[in-house]
C-alpha positions as CSV (number, residue, x, y, z in Angstrom):
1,X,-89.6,80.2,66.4
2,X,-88.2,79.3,70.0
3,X,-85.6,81.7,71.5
4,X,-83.4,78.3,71.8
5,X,-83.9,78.0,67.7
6,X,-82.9,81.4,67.2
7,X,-79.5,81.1,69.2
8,X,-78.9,78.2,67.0
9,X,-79.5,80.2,63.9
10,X,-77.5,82.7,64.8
11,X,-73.7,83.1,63.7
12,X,-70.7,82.2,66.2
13,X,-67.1,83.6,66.5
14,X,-65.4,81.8,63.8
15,X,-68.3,81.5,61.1
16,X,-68.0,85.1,61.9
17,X,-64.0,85.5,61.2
18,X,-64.3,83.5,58.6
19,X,-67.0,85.9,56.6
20,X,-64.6,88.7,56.9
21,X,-61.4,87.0,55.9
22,X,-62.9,85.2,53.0
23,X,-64.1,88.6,50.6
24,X,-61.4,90.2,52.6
25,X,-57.8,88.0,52.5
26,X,-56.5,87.2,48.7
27,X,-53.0,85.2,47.9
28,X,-53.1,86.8,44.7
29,X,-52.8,90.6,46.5
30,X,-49.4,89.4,47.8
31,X,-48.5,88.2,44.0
32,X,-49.7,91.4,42.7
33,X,-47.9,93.5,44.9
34,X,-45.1,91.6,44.6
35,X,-45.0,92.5,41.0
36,X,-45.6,96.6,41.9
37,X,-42.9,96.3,44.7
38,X,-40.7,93.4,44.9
39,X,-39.5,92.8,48.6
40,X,-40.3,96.2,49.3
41,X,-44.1,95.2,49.4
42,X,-43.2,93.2,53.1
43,X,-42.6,96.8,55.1
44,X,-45.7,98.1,53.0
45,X,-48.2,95.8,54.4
46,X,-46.9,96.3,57.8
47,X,-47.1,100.1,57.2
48,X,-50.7,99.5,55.9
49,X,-52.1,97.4,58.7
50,X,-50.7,99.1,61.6
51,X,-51.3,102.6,60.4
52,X,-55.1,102.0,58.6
53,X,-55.7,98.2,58.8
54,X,-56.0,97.6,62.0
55,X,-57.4,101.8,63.3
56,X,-60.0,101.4,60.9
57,X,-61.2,98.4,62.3
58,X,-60.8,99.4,66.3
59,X,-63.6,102.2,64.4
60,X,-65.6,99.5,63.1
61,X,-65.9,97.4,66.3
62,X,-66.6,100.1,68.3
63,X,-69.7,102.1,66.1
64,X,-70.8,97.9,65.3
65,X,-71.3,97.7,69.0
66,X,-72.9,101.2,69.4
67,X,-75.2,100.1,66.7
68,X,-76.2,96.4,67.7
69,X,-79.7,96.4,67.1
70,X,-79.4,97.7,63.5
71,X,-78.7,96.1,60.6
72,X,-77.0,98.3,58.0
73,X,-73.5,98.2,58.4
74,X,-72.2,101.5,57.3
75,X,-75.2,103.4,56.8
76,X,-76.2,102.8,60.5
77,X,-72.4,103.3,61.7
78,X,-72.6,106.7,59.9
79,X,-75.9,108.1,60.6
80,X,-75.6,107.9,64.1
81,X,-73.4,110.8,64.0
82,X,-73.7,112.5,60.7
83,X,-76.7,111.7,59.7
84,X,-78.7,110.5,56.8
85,X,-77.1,112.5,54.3
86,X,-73.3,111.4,54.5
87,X,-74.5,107.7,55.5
88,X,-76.4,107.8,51.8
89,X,-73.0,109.1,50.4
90,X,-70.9,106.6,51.9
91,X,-73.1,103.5,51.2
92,X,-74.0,104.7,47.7
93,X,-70.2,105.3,46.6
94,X,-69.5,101.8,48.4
95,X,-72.2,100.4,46.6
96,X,-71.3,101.9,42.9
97,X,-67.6,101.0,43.3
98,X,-68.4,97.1,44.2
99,X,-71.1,97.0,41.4
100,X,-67.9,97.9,38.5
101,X,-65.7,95.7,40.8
102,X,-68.3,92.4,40.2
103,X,-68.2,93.0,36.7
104,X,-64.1,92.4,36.9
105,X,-64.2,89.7,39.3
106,X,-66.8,87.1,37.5
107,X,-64.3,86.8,34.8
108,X,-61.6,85.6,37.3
109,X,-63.0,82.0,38.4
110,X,-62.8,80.5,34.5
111,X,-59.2,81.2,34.9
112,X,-59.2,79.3,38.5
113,X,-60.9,76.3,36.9
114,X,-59.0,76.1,34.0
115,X,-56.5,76.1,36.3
116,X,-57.7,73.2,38.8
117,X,-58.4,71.2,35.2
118,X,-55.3,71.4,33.1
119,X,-53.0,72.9,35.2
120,X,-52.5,76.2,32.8
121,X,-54.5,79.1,31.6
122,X,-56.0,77.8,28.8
123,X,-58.0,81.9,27.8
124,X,-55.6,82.4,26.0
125,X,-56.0,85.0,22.9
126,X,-58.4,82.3,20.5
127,X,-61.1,81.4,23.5
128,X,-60.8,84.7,26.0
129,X,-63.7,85.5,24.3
130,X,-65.7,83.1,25.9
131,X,-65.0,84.8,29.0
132,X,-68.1,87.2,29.0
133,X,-69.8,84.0,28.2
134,X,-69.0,82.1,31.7
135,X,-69.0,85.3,33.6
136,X,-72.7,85.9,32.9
137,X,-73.7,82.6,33.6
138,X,-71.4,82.9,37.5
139,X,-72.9,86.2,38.0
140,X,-76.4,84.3,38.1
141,X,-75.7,81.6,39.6
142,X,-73.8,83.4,42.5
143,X,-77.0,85.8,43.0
144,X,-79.0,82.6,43.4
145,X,-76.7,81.9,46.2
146,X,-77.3,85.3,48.0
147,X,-81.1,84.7,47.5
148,X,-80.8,82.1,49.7
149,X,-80.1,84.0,53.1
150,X,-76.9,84.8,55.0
151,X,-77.1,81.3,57.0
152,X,-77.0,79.6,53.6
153,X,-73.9,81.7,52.0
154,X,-72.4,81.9,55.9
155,X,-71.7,78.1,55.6
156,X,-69.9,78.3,52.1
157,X,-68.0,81.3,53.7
158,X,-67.0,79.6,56.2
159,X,-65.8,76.3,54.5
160,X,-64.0,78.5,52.2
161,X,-62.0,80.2,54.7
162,X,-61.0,77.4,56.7
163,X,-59.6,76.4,52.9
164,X,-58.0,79.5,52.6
165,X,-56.6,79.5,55.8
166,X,-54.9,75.8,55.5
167,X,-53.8,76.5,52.0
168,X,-52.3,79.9,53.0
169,X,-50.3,77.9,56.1
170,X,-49.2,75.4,54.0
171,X,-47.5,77.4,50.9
172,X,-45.9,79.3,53.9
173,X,-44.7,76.6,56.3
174,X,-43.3,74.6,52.9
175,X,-41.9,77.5,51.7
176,X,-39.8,78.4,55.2
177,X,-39.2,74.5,54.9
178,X,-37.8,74.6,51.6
179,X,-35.0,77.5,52.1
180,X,-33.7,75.8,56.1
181,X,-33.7,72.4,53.9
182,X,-31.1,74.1,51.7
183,X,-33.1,75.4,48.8
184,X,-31.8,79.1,48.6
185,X,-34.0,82.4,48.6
186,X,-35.0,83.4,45.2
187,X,-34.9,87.2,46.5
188,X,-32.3,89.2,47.9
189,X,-33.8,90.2,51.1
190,X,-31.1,93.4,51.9
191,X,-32.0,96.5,53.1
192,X,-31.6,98.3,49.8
193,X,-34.0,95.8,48.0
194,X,-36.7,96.1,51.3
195,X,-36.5,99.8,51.6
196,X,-39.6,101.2,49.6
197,X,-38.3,103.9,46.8
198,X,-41.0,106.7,48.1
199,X,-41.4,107.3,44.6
200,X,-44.8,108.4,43.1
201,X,-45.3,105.3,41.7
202,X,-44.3,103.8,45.3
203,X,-47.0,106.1,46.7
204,X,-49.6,104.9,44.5
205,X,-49.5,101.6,44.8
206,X,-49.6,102.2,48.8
207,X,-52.4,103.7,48.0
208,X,-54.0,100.9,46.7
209,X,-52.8,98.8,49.1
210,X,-54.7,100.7,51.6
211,X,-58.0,99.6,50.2
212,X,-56.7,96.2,49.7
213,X,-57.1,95.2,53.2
214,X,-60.2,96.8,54.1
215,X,-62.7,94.6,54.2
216,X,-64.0,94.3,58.1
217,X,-67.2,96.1,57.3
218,X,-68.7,93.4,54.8
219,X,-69.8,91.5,58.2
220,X,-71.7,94.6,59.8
221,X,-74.8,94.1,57.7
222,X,-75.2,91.3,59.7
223,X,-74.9,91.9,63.4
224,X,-78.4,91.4,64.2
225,X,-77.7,87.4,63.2
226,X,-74.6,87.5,65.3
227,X,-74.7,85.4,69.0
228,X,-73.7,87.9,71.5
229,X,-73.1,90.8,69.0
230,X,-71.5,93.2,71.7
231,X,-69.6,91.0,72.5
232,X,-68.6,88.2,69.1
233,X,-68.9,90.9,66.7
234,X,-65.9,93.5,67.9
235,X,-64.0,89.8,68.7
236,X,-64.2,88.4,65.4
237,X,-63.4,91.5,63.8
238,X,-60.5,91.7,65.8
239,X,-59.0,88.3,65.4
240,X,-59.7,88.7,61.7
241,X,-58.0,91.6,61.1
242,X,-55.1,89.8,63.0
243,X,-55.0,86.8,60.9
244,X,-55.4,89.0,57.8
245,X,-52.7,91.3,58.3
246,X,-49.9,88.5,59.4
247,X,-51.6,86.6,56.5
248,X,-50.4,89.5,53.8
249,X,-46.5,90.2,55.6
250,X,-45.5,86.7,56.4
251,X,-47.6,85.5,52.9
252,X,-44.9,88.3,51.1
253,X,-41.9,86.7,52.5
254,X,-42.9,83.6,51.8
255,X,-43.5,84.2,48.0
256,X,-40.7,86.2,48.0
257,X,-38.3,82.6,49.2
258,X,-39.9,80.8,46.4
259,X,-39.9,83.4,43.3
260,X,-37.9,86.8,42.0
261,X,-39.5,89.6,41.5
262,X,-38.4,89.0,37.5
263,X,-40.3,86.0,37.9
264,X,-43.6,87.1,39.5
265,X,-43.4,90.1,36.9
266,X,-42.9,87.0,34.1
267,X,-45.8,85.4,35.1
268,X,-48.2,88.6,35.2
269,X,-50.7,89.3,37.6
270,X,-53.4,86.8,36.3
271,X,-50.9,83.6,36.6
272,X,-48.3,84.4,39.2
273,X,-50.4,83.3,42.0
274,X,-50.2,79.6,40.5
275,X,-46.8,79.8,39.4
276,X,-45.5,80.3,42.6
277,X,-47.2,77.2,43.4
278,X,-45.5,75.2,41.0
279,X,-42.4,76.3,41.9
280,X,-42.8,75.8,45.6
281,X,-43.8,72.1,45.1
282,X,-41.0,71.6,42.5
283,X,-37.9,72.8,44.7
284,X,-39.3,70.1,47.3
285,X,-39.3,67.5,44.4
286,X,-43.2,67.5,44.4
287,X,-45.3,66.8,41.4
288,X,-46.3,71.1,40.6
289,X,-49.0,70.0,38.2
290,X,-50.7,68.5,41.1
291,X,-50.3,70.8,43.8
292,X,-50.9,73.6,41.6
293,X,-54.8,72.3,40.5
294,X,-55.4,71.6,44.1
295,X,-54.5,75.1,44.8
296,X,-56.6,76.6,42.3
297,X,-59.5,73.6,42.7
298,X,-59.3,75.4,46.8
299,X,-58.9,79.0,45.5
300,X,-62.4,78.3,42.8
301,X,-64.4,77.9,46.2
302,X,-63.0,80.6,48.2
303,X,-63.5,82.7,45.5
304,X,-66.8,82.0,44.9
305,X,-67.5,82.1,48.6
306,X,-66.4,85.3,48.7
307,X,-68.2,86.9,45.6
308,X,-71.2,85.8,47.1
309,X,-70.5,87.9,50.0
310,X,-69.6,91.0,47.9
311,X,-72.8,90.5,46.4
312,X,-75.0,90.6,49.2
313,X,-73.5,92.8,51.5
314,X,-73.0,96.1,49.6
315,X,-77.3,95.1,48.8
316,X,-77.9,95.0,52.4
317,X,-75.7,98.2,53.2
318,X,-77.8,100.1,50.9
319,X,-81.0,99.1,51.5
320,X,-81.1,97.9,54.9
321,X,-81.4,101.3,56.6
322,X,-82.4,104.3,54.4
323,X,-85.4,106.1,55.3
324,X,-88.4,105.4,53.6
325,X,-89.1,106.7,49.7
326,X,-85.4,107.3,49.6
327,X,-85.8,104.1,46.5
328,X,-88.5,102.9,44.9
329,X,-89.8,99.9,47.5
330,X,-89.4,97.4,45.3
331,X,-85.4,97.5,45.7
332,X,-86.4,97.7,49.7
333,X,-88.8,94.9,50.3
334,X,-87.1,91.5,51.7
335,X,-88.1,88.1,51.3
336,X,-88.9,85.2,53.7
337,X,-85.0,84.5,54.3
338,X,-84.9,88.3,55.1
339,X,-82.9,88.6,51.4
340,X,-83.4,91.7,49.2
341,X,-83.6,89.4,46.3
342,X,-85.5,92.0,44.3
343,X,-82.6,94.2,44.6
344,X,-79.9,91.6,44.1
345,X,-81.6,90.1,40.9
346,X,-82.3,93.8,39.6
347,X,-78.0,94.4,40.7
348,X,-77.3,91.1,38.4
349,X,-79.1,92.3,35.5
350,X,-77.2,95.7,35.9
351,X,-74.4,93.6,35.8
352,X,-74.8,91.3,33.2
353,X,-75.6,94.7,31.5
354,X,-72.0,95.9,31.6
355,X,-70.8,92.0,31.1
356,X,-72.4,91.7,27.4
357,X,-71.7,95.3,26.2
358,X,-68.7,94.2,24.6
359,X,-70.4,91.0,22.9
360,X,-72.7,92.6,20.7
361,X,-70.4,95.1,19.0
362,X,-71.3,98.5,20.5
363,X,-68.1,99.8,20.4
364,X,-69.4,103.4,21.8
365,X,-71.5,102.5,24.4
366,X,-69.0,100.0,25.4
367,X,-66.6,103.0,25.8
368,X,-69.3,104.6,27.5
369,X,-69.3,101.6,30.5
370,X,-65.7,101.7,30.2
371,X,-65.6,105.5,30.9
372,X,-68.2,104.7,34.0
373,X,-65.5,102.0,35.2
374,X,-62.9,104.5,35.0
375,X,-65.1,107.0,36.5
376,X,-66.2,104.4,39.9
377,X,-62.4,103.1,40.7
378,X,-61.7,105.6,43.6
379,X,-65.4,105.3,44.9
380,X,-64.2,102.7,47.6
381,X,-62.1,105.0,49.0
382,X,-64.9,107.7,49.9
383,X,-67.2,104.9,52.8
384,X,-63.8,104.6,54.6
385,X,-63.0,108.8,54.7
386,X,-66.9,109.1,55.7
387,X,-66.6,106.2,58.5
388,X,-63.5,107.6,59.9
389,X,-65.1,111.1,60.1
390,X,-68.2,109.6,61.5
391,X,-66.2,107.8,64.1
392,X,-64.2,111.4,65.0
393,X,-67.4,113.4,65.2
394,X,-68.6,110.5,67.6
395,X,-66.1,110.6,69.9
396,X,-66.0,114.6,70.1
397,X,-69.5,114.4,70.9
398,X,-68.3,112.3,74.3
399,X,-70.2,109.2,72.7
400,X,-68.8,105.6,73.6
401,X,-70.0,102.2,72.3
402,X,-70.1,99.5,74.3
403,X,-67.4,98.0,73.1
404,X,-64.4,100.6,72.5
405,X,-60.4,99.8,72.0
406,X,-59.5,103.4,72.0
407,X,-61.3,104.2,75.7
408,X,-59.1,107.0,76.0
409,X,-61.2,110.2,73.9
410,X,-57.8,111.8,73.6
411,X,-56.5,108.8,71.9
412,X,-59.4,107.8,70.3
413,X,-59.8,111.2,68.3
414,X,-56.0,111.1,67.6
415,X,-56.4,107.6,65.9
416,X,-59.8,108.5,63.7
417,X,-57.9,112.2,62.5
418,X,-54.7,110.0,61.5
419,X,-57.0,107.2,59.7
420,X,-59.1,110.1,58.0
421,X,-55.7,111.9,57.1
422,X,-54.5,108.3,55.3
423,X,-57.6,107.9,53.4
424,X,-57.5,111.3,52.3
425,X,-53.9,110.9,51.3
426,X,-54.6,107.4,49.5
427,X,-57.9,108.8,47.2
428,X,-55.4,111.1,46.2
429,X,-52.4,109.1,46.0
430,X,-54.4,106.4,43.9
431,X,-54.4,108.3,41.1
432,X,-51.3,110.1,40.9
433,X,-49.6,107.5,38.1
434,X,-52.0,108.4,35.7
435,X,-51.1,112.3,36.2
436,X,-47.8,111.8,36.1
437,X,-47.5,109.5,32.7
438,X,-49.9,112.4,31.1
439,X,-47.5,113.8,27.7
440,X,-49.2,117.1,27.9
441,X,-51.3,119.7,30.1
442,X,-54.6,118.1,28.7
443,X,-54.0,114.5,29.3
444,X,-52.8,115.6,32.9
445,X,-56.1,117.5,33.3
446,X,-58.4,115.0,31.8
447,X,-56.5,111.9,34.1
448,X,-57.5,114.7,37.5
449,X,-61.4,114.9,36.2
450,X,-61.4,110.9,35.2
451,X,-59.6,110.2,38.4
452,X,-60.8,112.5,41.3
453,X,-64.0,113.6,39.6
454,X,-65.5,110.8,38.8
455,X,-66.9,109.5,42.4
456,X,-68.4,112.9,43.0
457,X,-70.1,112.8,39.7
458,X,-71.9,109.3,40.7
459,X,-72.6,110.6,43.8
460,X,-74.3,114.0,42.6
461,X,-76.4,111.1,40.2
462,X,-77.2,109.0,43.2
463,X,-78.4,111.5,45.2
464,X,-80.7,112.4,42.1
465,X,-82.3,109.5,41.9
466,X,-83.1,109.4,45.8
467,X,-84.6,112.8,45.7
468,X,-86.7,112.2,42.1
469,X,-88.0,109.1,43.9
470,X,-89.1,110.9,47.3
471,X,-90.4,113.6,45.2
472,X,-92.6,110.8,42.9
473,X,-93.3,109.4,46.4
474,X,-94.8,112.5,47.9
């Protein structure tokens, strides 16, 4: 292939923005939170991006750019200064967390296109069974679509965010529209109802928030397709980040012109993204049957554009760069499109796995996947910790990529001890609601061991494997 071919093949800025604020960006965040937090969730998102969003990502761009000419993501970014064991930590918990998180998701996009069709949520309690059903039958079809090669899934990434984007603008631009026509704010906005509580539940729902924004390191597994990586790569993390976080505060006060927070808690967090919707286009005297199955007709390929990507990417960060007999070469070996499709089919049967539990009756080993679920939710929190500490140890060392937006060390090592401090704070934060509700000592100790214990445990099981395998490899 000509070095003109290859240039062509390779990704630009925007195709590159767009693949991180696809998996990364959601509308329905800004509903949930509204639920958890009312008005106060506008000062948490600024709180969240300025103090984690956007330092984490400064991290990112910089050990991307120090790692160019390797392709996997956060493996490479951490084994460059902490070496192979913490990189196979931080990928591994990255990797569990997103497999438990894909068997969530898949059952999200039947709701979308029951949406887009009739204009409600037609699961309802006699046909939510079928649920399992279609999510199966996505999960397939959406590992097909990974097979295919990141120029493939790039292009579907990239329509859906330019979707995203428009539909995004355009429920905030009406909404702002609506209230200077005359249409008055459904919420308050006074300093009382803004100011956060700082109660525990406040703090743990920040907590989550923290790990609702990251998102910037799904594009590092693919820096090597990237035109100009030192210098596209750190940009179009950058601008993505920007467009994310003024996405989530301005998104917030938006939602919060058009609905209460007794209204988004009403609605629930499955259906108060597209009842916002309807009452946007309603107060405008627009047809809200019709605006709200375009929305969801625009959020069913966003959404599937960005499932594909969590699919892939967490593959690639795994399996990209770990030393050889670290897993069986099977999971290792690409294909022609430079896919790990044997890994990616092998992760959808693993999948479908914990999808059909339920469906044949196996009430105890159901509870056993359930337990495993409960046991993986703080996992995403441990590949940030690791990548800040990676990035501080970096910088102590005197190390510099080429591209850096901390060039002062001083300042550099200030901003990766405060990022490491927060994600610290937030794995422990996460959990503190289900200590707190505990009724007695046990409950309280068995919430700490489900809660906190859990990633270790499938990390100590990971590491297993890896170390059976060399040993059979030997």
């Amino acid at each position: 292939m000509s070095s003109v071919k290859q240039q062509q093949d390779k990704l630009g800025l925007w195709t590159l923005v767009m693949l991180i604020f696809v998996p990364t960006f959601g509308f329905m965040n800004i509903t949930t939170n509204g639920v958890a937090l009312g008005p106060a969730a506008v000062p948490s998102w600024i709180l969240v991006c300025l103090l984690y969003f956007l330092p984490l990502t400064a991290i990112i761009a910089e050990l991307a750019s120090a790692n160019k000419e390797k392709s996997g993501g956060i493996y490479s970014w951490v084994a460059c200064s902490l070496g192979d064991r913490w990189a196979f930590f931080g990928t591994w918990s990255y990797f569990i967390s997103n497999l438990f998180y894909l068997q969530v998701v898949f059952a999200r996009i039947p709701v979308m296109v029951s949406w887009a069709l009739f204009g409600e949520n037609r699961f309802n309690d006699e046909n939510v069974a079928l649920l399992p059903y279609y999510s199966i039958l996505l999960c397939l079809a959406l590992t097909w679509i990974a097979t295919r090669g990141v120029k493939t899934f790039s292009k579907l990434s990239n329509v859906g965010g330019k979707l995203t984007f428009m539909s995004t603008g355009l429920f905030i631009l009406f909404a702002f529209v609506a209230y200077f026509k005359g249409t008055p704010s459904a919420t308050e906005w006074t300093a009382e109802a803004v100011m956060p509580d700082f109660s525990t539940s406040y703090f743990a729902t920040l907590s989550w928030l923290l790990f609702a924004v990251a998102g910037a390191e799904v594009a590092g597994t693919y820096i090597k397709k990237v035109k100009n990586p030192v210098r596209t790569f750190p940009r179009g993390v950058l601008i993505a980040t920007l467009v994310i976080g003024l996405s989530y505060v301005i998104g917030s006060i938006a939602v919060g012109l058009v609905a209460s927070h007794e209204v988004l808690a009403n609605a629930g967090i499955k259906d108060g993204v597209y009842v916002v919707h309807v009452l946007l286009a309603e107060s405008l005297g627009i047809n809200g049957q019709v605006v709200v199955r375009i929305f969801a007709a625009i959020l069913v390929v966003t959404s599937i554009a960005a499932y594909v990507v969590w699919i892939e990417s967490p593959i690639r960060a795994m399996f990209a760069a770990v030393p050889e007999h670290t897993f069986p070469k099977f999971l290792t070996t690409r294909d022609e499109s430079d896919s790990f499709s044997n890994a990616l089919w092998t992760q959808a049967g693993v999948v479908t796995i914990l999808i059909a539990i339920p469906l044949v009756g196996l009430s105890s080993i159901d509870s056993f996947f359930r337990l495993l679920t409960d046991l993986s939710a703080l996992s995403l929190a441990i590949p940030y910790i690791i990548l800040a500490a990676a990035f501080l140890v970096f910088r102590i060392r005197g190390s510099r990529g080429p591209f850096s937006m901390l060039r002062s060390k001083t300042l550099a090592i200030s901003v990766a001890g405060m990022t490491l401090l927060i994600g610290v704070a937030g794995f422990f934060g996460a959990g503190l609601d289900y200590i707190v509700i505990a009724e007695t000592g046990r409950e309280a100790t068995q919430a700490i061991l489900m809660t906190y214990g859990g990633p270790f445990v499938l990390i100590v099981l990971g590491y297993g494997l890896t170390y059976y395998n060399r040993r059979v490899s030997s």
